[in-house]
N, C-alpha and C positions, 0 to 999 in steps of 0.2 A: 091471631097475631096481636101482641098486646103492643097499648100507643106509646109515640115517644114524645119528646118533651118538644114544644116548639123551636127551639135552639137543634137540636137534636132533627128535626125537620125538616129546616131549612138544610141543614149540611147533607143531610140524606138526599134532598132533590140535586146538591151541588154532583155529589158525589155520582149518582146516577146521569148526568149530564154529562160528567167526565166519560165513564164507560161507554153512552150513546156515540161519543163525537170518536174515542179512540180505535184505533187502526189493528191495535193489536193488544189486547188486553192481557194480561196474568193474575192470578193469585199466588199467594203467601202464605199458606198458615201453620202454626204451630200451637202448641199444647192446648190452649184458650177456645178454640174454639170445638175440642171436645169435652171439654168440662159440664156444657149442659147435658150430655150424655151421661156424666153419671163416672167418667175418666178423669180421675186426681190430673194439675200441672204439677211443675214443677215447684214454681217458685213463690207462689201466693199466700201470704204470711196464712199459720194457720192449719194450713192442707195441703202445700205444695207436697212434694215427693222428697226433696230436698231439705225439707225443717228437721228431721231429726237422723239423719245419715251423711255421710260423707262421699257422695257421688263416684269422686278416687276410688274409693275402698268397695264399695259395692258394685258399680255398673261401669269397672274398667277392664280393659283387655287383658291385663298383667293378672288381674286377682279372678280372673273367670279362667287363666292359664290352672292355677296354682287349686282356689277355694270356688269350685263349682258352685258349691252349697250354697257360701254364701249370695251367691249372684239369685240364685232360684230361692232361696229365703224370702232375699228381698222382695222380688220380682214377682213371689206366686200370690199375692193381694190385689195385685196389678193385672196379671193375669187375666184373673175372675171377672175381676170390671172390663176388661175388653171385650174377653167372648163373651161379655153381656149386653155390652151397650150396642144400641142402635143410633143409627143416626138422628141429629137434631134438628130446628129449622135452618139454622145456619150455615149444616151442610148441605142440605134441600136448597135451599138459596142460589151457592155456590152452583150446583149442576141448573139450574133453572137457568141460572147467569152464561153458561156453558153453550145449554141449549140453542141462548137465543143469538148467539155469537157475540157478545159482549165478553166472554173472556174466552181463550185459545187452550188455557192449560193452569192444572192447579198445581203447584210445588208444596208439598208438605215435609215438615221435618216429624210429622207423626206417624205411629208403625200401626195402625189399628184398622185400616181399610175401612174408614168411614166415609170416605168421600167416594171410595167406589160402591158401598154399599148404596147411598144415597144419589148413584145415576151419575156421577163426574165419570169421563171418559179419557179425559186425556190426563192423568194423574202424575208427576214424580214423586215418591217416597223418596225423596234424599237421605234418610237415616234407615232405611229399611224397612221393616214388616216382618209380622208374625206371623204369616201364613207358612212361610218353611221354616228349615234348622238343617245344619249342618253337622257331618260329624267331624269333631275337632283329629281326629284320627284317619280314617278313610276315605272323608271329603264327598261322602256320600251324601244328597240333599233329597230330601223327604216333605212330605208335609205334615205341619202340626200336629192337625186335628185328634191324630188319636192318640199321642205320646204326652198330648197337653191335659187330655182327659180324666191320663192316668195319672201324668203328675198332680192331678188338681188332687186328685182322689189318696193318692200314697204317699203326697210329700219325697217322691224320690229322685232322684237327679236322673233326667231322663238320659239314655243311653241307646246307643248303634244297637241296631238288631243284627247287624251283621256285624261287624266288630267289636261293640263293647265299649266304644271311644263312647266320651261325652258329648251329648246332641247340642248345640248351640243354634239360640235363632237367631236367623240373617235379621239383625238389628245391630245397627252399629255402638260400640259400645268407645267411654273414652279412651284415645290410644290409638284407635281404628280412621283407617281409611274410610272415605265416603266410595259407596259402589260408583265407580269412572265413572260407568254408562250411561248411567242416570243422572251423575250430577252432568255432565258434557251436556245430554238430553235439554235440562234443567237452564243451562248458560245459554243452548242454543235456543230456547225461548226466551229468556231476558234478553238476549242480544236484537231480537226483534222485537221486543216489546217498547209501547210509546208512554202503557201505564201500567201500575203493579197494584194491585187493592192486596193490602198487608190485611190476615185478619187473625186474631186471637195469639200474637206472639208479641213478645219484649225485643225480640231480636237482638240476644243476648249468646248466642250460639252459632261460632264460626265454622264455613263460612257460608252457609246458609243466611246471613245478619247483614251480609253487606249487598246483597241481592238487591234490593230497593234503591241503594246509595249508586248501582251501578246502573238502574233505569234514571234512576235522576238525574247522574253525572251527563248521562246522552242528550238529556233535552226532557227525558219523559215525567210522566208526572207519577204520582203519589198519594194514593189514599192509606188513611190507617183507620182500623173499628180496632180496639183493643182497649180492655180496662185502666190500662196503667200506662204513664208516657213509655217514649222510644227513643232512641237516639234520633230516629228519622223525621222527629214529629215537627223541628224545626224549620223543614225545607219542605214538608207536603202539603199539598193541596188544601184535601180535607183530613181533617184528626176528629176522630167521634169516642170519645172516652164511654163507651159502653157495653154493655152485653153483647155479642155478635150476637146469638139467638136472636136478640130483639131487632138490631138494627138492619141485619144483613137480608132478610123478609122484608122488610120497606124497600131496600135499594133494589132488588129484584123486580118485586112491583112496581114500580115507578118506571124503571125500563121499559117493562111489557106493555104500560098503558098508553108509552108513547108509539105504540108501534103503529098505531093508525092514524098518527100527527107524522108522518112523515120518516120516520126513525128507519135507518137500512140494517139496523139487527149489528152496527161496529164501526 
């Protein structure tokens, strides 16, 4: 676990104080905090996903109707880095956080099952996941693993074994609905929640983004770990501008070590 700066410390103990005292904890995260994994974001000059394409044109409902290709062009770089990455400390964190009841449930707007990989239990994918796909024609739902293999292998637009239609993974793309069940799932834990730890997202993507603004509208509070400010950062608690890898392993630890000063685990 590498150290963090004394300023960076101090908010780390603040923030873990928060988690101990609240009632009902959530997580937040998006793109940022699989990035130590080795999973491009979006938006981060440089490397985001976003610097040199036009999101419209590539990763929307309309042009994944029309130009499959392009959608799996884009998308098979991305691909590779998923079914590669493993999880980070950040996501380790996050379930450790899980474990000890200091948080109820993680919300992710990312499709990569890193936080189930790395032991979270009570997860929303609000944008989906790549473990199935769908066929755009017979509505037949299958899983990935061996259609992803081939396309890694062929470069070909993967396709229905039983129809022929073109295979789509349940990932929501722009255009699209968010799956009901999960986002209702999703609300129904903000609505009980007293704090939200935001970690690795700009909160930049509706309406997953206003999720924090509506724990805080209630009373509740607000942590953010995230590299870059947020719209939220002006009303929460703690703001720690840094690497979630680094800092979200402190906060965990700090939890655990109170556990035998009295700490009821929420």
């Amino acid at each position: 676990m590498r150290e963090v700066s004394v300023d960076h410390a101090d908010k780390i103990a603040r923030a873990a104080k928060l988690l101990r005292e609240a009632r009902y904890g959530v997580a937040l995260t998006g793109a940022g905090i699989s990035t130590p994994s080795g999973i491009p974001d979006f938006r981060s000059p440089g490397s985001g996903l976003w610097e040199r394409v036009n999101p419209m044109i590539v990763a929307s409902a309309y042009t994944f109707r029309i130009r499959p290709k392009a959608f799996y062009d884009w998308v098979r770089p991305l691909a590779e880095k998923v079914m590669a990455a493993e999880p980070n400390p950040a996501h380790v964190a996050l379930a450790e956080l899980e474990a000890g009841g200091w948080l109820q449930a993680v919300i992710t707007q990312n499709i990569d099952g890193l936080h189930q990989k790395a032991g979270s239990c009570e997860v929303l994918e609000v944008h989906g996941h790549v473990r199935e796909a769908t066929c755009t024609r017979c509505y037949k739902v299958v899983p990935t693993g061996n259609f992803l293999d081939d396309f890694l292998v062929s470069d070909k637009v993967p396709r229905c074994a039983e129809c022929g239609g073109v295979m789509k993974p349940n990932v929501v793309l722009f255009g699209e609905q968010l799956p009901v069940g999960v986002f209702n799932a999703a609300q129904a834990h903000v609505r009980r929640a007293d704090l939200m730890l935001v970690a690795g997202s700009y909160l930049e993507v509706m309406p997953a983004s206003q999720l924090p603004l509506q724990v805080h509208e209630r009373g509740g509070r607000v942590i953010v770990v995230n590299m870059m400010d947020t719209y939220i950062d002006g009303v929460a608690e703690v703001v720690i501008h840094a690497d979630v890898a680094d800092v979200l392993p402190h906060i965990a630890r700090a939890c655990a070590q109170t556990r035998g000063e009295g700490c009821d685990g929420g």
